[in-house]
N, CA, C and O atoms as a Tripos MOL2 file, in Angstrom:
@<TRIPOS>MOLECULE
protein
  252   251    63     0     0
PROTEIN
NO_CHARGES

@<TRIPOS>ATOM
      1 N          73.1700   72.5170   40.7040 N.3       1 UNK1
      2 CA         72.7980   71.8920   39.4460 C.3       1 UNK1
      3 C          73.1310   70.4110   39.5440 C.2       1 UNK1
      4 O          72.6890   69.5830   40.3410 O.2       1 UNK1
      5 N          73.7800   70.2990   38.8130 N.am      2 UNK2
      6 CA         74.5910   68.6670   39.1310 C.3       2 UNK2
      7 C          74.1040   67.6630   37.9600 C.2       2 UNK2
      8 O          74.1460   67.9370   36.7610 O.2       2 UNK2
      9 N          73.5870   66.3290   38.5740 N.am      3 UNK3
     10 CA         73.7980   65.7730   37.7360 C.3       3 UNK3
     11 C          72.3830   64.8560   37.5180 C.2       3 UNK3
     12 O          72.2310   63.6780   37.8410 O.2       3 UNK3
     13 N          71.1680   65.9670   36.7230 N.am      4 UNK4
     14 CA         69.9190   65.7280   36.6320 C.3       4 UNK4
     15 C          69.3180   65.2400   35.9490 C.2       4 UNK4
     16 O          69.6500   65.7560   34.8820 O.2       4 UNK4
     17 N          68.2480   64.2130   35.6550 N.am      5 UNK5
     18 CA         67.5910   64.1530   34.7050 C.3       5 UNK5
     19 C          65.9710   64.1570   34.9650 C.2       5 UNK5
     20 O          65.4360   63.6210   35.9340 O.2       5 UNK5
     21 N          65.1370   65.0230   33.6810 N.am      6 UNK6
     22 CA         64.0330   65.6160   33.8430 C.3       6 UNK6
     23 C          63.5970   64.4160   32.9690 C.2       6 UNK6
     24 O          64.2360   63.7980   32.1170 O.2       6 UNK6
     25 N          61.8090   64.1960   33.5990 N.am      7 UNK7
     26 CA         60.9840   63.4210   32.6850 C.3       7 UNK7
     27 C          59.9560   63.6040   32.3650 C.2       7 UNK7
     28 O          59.3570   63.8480   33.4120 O.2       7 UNK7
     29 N          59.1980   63.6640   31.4690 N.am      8 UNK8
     30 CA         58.0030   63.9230   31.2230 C.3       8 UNK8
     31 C          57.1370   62.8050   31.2990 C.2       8 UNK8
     32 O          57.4340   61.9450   30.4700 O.2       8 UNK8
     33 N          56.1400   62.5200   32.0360 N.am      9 UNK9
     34 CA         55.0100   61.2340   31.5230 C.3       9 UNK9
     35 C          54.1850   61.8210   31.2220 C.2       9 UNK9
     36 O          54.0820   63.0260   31.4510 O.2       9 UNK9
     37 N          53.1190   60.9240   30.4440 N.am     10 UNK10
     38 CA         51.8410   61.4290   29.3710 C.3      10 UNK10
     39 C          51.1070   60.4150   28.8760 C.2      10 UNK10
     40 O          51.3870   59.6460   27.9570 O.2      10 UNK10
     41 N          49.9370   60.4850   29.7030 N.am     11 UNK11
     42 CA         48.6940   59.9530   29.2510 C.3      11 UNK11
     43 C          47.9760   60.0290   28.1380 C.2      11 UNK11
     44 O          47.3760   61.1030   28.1540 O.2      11 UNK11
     45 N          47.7110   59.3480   27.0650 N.am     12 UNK12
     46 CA         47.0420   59.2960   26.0560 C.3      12 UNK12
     47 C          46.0130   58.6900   26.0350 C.2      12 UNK12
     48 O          45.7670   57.5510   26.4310 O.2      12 UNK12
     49 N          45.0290   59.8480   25.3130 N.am     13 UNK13
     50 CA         43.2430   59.1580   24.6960 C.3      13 UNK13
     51 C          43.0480   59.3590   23.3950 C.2      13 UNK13
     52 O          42.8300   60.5360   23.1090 O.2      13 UNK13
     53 N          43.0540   58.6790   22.6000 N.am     14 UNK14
     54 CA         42.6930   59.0320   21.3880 C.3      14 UNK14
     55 C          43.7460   60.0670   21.2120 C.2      14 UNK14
     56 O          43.4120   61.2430   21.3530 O.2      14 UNK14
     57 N          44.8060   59.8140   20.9600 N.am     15 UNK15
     58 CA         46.0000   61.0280   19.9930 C.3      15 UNK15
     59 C          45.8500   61.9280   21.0800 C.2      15 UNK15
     60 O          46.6800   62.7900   20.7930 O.2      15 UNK15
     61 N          45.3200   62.2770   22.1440 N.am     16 UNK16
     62 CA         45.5250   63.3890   22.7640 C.3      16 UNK16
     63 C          46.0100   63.2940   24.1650 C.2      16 UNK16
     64 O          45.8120   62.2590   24.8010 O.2      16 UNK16
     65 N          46.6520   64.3420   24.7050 N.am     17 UNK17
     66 CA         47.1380   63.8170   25.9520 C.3      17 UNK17
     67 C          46.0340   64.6060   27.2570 C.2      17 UNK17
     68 O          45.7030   65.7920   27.2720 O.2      17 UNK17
     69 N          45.6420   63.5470   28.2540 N.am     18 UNK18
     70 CA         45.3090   63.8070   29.2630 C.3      18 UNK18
     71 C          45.9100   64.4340   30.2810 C.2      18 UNK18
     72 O          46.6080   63.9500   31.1720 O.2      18 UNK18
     73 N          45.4820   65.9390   30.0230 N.am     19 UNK19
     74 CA         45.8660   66.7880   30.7380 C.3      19 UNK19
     75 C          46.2890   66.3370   32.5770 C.2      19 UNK19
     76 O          47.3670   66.5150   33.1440 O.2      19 UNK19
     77 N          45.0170   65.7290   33.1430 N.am     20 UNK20
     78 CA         45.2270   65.1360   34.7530 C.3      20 UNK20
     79 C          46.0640   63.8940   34.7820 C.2      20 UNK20
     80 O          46.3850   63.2390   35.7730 O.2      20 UNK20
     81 N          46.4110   63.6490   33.3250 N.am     21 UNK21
     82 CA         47.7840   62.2760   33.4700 C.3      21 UNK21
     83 C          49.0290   63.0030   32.9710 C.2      21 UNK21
     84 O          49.5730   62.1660   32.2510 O.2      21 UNK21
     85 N          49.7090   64.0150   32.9650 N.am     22 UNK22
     86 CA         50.8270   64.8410   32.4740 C.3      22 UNK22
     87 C          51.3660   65.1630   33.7590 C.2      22 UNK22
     88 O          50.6970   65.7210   34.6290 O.2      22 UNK22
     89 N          52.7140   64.7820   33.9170 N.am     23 UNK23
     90 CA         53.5300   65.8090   34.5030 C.3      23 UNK23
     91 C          54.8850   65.5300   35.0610 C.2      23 UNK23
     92 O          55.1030   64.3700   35.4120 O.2      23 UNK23
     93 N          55.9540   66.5410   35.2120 N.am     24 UNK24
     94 CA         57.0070   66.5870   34.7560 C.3      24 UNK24
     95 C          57.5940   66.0450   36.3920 C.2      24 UNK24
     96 O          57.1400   66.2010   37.5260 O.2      24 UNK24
     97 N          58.6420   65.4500   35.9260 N.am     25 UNK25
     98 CA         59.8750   64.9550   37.4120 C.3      25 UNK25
     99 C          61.3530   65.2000   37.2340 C.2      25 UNK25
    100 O          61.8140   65.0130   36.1080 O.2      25 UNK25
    101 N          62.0530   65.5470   38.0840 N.am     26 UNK26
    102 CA         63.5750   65.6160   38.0070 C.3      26 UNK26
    103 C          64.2070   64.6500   38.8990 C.2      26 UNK26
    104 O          63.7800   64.7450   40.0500 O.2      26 UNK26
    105 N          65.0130   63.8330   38.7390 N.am     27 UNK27
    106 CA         65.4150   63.1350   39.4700 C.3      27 UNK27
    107 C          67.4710   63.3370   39.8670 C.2      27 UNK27
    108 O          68.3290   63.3270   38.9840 O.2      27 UNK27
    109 N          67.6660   63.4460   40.9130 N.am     28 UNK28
    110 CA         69.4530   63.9860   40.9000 C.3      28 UNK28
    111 C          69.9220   62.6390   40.4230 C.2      28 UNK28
    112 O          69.0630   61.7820   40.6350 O.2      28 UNK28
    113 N          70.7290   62.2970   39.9970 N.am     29 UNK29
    114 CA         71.0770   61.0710   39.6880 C.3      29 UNK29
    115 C          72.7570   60.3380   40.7840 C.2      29 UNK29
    116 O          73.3080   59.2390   40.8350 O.2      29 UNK29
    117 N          73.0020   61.7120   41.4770 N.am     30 UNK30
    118 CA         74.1270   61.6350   42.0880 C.3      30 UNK30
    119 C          73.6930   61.0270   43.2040 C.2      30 UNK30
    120 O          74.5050   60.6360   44.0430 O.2      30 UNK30
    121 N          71.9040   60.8100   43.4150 N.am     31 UNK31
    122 CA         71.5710   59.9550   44.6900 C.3      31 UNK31
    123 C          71.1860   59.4150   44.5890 C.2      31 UNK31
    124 O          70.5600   59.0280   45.5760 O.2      31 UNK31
    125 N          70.9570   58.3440   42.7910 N.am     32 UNK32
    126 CA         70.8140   57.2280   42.8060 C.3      32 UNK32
    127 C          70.5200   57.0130   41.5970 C.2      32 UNK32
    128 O          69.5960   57.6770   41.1270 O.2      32 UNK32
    129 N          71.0080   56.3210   40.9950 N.am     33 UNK33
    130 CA         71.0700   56.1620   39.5060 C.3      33 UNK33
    131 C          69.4970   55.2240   38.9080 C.2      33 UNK33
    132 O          69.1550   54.9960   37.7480 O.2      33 UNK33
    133 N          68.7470   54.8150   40.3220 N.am     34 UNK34
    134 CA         67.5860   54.0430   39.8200 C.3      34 UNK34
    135 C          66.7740   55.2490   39.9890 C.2      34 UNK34
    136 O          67.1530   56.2130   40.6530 O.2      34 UNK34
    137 N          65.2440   55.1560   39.1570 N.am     35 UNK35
    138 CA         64.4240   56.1030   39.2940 C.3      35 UNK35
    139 C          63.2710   55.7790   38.9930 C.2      35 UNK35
    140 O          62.9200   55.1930   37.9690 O.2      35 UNK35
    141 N          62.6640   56.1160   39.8020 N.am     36 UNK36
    142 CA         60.9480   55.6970   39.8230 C.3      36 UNK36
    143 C          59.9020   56.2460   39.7590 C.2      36 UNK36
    144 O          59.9010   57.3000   40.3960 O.2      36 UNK36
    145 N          58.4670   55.8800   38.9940 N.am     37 UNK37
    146 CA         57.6590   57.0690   38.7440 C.3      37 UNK37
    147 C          56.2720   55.6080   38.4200 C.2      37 UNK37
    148 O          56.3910   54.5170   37.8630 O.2      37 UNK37
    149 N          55.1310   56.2500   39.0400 N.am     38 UNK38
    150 CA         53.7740   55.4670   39.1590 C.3      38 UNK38
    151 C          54.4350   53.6780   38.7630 C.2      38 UNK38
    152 O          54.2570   52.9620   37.7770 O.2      38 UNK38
    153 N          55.2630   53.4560   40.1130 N.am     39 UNK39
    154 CA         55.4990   52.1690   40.0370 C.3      39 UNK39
    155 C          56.0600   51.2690   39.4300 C.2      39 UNK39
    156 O          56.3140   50.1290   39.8180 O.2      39 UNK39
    157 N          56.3900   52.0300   37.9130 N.am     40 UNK40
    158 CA         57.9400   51.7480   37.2540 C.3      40 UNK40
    159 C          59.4050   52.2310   37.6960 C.2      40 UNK40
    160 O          59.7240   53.3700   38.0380 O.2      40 UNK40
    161 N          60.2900   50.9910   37.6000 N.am     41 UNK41
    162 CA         61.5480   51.4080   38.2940 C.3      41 UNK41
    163 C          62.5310   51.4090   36.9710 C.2      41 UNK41
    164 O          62.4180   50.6450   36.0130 O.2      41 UNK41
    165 N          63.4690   52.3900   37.1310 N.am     42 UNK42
    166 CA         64.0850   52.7080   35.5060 C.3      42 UNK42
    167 C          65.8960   52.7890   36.1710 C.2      42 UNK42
    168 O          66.2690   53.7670   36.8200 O.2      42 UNK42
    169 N          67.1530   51.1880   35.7490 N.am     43 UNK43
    170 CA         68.0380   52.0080   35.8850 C.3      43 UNK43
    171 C          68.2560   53.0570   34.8290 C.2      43 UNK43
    172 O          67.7300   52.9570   33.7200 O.2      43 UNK43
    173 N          69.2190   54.3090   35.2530 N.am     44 UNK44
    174 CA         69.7170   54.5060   34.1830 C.3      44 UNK44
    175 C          71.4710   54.3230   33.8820 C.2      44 UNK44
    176 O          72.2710   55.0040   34.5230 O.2      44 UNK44
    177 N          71.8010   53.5960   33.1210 N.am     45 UNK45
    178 CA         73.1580   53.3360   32.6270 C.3      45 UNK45
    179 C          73.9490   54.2780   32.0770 C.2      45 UNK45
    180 O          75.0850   54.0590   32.4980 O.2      45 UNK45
    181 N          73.9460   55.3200   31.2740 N.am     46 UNK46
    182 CA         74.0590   56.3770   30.9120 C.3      46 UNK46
    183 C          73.4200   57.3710   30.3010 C.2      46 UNK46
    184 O          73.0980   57.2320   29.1210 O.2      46 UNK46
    185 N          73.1500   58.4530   30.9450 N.am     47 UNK47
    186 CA         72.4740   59.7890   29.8800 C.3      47 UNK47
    187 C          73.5160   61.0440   29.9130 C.2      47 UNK47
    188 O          74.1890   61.4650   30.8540 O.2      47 UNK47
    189 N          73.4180   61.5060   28.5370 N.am     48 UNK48
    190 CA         74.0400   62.9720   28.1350 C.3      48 UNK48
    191 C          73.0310   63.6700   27.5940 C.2      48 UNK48
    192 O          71.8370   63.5350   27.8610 O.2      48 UNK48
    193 N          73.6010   64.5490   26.6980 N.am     49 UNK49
    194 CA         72.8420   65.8550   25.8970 C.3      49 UNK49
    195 C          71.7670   65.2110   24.7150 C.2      49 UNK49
    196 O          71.0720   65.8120   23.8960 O.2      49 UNK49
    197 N          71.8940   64.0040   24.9230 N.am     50 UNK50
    198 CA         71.3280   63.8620   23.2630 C.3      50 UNK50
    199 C          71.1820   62.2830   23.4220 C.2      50 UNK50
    200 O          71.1730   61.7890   22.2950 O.2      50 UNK50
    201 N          71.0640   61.3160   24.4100 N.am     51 UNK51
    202 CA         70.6580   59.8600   24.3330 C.3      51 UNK51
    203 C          70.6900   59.6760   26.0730 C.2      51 UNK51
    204 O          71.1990   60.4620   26.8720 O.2      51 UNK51
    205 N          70.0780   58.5660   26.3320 N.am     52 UNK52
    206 CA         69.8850   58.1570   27.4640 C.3      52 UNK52
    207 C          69.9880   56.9140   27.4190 C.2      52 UNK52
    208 O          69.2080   56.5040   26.5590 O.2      52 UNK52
    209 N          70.7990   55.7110   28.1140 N.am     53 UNK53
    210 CA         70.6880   54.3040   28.0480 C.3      53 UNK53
    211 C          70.5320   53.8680   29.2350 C.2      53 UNK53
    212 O          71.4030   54.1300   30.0650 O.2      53 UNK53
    213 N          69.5200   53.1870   29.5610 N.am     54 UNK54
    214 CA         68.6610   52.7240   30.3950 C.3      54 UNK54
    215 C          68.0890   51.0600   30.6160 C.2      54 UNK54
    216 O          67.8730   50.3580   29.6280 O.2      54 UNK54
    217 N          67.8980   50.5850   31.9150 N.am     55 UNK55
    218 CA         67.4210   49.3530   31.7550 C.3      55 UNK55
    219 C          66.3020   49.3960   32.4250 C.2      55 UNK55
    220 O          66.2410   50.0130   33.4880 O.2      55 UNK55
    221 N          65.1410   48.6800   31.8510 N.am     56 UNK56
    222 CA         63.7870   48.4510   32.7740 C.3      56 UNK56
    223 C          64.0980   47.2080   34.0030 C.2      56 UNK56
    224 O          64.6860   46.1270   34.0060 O.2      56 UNK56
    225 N          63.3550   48.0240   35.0040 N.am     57 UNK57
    226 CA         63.4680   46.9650   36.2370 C.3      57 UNK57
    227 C          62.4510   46.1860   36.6930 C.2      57 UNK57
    228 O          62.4050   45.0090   37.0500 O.2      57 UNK57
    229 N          61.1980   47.5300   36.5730 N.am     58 UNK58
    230 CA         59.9620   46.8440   36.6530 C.3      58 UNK58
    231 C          59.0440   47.9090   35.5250 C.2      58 UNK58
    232 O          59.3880   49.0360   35.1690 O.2      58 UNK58
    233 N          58.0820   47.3280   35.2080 N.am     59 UNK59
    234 CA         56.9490   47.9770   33.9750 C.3      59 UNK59
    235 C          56.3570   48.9700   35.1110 C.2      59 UNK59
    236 O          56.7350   49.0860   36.2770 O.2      59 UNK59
    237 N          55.3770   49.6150   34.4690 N.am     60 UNK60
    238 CA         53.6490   50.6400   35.1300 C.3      60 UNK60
    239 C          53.3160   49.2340   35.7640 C.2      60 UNK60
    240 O          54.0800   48.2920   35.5500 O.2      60 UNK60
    241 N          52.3090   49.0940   36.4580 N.am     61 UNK61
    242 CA         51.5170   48.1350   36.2420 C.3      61 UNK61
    243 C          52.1100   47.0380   37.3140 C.2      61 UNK61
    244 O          51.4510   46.6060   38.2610 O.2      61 UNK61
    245 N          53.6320   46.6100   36.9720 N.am     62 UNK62
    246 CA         53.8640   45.5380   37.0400 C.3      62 UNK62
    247 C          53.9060   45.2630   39.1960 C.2      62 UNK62
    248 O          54.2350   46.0720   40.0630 O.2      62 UNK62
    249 N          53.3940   43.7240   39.3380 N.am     63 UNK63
    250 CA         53.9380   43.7060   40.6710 C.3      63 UNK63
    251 C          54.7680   43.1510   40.8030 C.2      63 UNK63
    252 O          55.2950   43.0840   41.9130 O.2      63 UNK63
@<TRIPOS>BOND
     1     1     2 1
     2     2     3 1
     3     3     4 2
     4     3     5 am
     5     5     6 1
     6     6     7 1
     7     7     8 2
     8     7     9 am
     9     9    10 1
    10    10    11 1
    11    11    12 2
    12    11    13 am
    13    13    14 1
    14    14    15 1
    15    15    16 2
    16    15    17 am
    17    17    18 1
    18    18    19 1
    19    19    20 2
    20    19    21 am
    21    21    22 1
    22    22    23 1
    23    23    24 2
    24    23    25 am
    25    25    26 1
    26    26    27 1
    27    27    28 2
    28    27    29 am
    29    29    30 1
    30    30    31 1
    31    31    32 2
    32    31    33 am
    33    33    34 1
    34    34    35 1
    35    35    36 2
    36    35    37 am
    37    37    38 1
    38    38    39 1
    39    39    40 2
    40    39    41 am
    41    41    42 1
    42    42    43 1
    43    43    44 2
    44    43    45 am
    45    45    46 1
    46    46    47 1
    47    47    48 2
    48    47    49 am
    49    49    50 1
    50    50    51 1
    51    51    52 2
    52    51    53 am
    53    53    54 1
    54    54    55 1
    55    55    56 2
    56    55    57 am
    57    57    58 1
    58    58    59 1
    59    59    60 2
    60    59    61 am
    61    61    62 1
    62    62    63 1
    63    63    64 2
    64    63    65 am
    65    65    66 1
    66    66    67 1
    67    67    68 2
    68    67    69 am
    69    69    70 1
    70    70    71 1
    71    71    72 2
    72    71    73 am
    73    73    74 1
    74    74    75 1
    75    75    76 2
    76    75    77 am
    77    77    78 1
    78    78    79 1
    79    79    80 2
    80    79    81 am
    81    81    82 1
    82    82    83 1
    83    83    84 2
    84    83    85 am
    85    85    86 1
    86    86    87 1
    87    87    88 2
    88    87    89 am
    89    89    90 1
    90    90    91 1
    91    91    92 2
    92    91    93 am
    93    93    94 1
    94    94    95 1
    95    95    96 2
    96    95    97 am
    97    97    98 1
    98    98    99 1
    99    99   100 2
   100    99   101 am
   101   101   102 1
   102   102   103 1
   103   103   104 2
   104   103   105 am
   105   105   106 1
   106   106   107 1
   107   107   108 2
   108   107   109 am
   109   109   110 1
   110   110   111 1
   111   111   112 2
   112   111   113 am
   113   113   114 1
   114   114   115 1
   115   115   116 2
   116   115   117 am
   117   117   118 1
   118   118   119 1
   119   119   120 2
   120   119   121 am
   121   121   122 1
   122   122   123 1
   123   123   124 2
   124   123   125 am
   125   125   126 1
   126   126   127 1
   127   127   128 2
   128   127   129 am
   129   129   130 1
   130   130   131 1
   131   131   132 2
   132   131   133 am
   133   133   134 1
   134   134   135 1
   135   135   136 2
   136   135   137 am
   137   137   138 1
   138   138   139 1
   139   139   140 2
   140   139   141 am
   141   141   142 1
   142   142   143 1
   143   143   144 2
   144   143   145 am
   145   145   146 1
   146   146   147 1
   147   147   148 2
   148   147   149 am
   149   149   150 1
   150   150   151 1
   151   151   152 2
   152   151   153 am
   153   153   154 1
   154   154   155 1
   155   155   156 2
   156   155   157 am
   157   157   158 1
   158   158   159 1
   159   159   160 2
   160   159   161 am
   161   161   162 1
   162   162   163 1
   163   163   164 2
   164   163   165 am
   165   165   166 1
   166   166   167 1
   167   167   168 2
   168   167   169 am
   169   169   170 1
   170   170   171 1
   171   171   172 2
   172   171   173 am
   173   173   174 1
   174   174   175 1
   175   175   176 2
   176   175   177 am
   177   177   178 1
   178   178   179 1
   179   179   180 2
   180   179   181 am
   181   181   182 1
   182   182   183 1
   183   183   184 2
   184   183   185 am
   185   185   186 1
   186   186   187 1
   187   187   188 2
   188   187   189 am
   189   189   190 1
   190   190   191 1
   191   191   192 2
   192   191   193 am
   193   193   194 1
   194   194   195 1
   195   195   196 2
   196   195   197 am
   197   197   198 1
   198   198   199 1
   199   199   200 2
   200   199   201 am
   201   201   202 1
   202   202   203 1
   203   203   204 2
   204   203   205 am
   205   205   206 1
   206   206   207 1
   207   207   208 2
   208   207   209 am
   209   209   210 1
   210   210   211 1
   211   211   212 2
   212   211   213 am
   213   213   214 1
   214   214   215 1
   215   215   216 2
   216   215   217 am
   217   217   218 1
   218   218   219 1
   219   219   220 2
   220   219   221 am
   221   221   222 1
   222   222   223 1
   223   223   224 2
   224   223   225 am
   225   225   226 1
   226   226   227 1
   227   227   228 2
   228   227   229 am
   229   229   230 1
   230   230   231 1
   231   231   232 2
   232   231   233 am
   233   233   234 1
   234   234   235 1
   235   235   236 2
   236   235   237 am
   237   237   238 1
   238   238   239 1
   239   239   240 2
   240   239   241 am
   241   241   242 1
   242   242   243 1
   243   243   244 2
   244   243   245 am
   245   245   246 1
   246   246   247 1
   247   247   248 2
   248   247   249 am
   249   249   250 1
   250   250   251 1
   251   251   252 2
@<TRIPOS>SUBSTRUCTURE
     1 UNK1         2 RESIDUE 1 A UNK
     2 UNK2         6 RESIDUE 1 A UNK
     3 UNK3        10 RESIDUE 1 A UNK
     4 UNK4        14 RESIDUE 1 A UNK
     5 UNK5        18 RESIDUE 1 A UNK
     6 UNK6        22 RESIDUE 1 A UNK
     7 UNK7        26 RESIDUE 1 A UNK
     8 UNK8        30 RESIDUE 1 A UNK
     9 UNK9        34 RESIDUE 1 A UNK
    10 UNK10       38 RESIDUE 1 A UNK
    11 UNK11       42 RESIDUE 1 A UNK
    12 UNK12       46 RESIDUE 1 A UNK
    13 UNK13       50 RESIDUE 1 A UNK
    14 UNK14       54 RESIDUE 1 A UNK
    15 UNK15       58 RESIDUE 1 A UNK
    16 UNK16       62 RESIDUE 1 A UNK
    17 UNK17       66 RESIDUE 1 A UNK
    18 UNK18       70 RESIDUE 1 A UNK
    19 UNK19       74 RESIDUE 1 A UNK
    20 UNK20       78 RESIDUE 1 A UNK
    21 UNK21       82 RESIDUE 1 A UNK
    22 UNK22       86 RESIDUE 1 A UNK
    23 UNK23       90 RESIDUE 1 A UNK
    24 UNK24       94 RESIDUE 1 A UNK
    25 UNK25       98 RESIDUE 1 A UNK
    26 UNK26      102 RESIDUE 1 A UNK
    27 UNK27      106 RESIDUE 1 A UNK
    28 UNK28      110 RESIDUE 1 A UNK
    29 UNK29      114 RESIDUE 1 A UNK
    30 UNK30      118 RESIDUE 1 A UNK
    31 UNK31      122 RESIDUE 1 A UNK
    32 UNK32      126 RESIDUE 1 A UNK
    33 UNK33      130 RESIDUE 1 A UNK
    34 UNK34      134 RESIDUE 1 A UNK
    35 UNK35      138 RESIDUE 1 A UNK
    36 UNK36      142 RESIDUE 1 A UNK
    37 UNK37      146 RESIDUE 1 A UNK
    38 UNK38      150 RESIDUE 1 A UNK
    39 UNK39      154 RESIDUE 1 A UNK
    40 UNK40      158 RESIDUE 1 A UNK
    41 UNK41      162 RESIDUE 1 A UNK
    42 UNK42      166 RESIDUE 1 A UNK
    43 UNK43      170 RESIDUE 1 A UNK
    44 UNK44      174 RESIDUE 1 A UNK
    45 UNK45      178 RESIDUE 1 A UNK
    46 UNK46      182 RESIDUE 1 A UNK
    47 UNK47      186 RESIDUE 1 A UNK
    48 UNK48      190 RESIDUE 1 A UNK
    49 UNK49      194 RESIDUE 1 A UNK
    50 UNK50      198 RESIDUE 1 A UNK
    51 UNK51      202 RESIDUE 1 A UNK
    52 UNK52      206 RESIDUE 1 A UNK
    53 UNK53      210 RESIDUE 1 A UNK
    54 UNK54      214 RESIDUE 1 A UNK
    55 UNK55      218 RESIDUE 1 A UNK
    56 UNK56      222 RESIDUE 1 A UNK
    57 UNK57      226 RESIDUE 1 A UNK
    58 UNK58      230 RESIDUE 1 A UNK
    59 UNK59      234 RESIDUE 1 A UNK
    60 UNK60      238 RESIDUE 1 A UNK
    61 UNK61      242 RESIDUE 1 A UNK
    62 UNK62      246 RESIDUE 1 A UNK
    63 UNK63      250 RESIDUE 1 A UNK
């Protein structure tokens, strides 16, 4: 188990989510507290049961 955090991303069209843009990631955090997903880099500073505090490193998009 250890020390995980799960994410969901989700594409939106019109209020609805794009099914071929959905889907879920776990990242261990005991091997690295940065985490990355379609080219955004996310530290995270602290997460528990009920908040997550986090700093952006880089946006979607960004180069």
């Amino acid at each position: 188990m250890g020390n995980k955090l799960k994410i969901s991303y989700r594409e939106f069209s019109n209020d609805m989510a794009r099914a071929a843009f959905s889907t879920d990631v776990e990242y261990d955090l005991n091997e690295s507290n940065i985490i990355g997903y379609a080219g955004a880099r996310l530290e995270v500073i602290k997460a528990n049961n009920t908040e997550i505090t986090y700093k952006v490193l880089k946006h979607f998009g960004e180069r």
